[in-house]
C-alpha angles and dihedrals in degrees: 000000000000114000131200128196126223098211134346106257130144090273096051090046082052090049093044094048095045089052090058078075098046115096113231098018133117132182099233105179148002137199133186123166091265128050091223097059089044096056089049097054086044094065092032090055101019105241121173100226131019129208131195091202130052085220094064090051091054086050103047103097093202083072 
């Protein structure tokens, strides 16, 4: 099942680290309200893709 996160808070840092233990997940995508916060929670959390808007992340159909 691919996953993607809506911001990068306390509570999305908790969800993206437990699905590192869930067979057959990845954590597609992330999207935060600035491109620069997304990327870092990308290589903290190793998403595949990042996004600077909410509405990108709606939008990607890999999501």
């Amino acid at each position: 099942m691919k996953w993607g996160i809506i911001g990068a808070g306390r509570i999305a840092h908790r969800f993206a680290s437990s699905l590192k233990h869930v067979e057959g997940c990845t954590l597609q995508a992330v999207s935060c309200r600035t491109l620069q916060k997304a990327e870092i929670f990308q290589k903290e959390h190793h998403a595949l893709k990042a996004y600077g808007s909410f509405d990108a992340i709606v939008n990607d159909p890999h999501v």
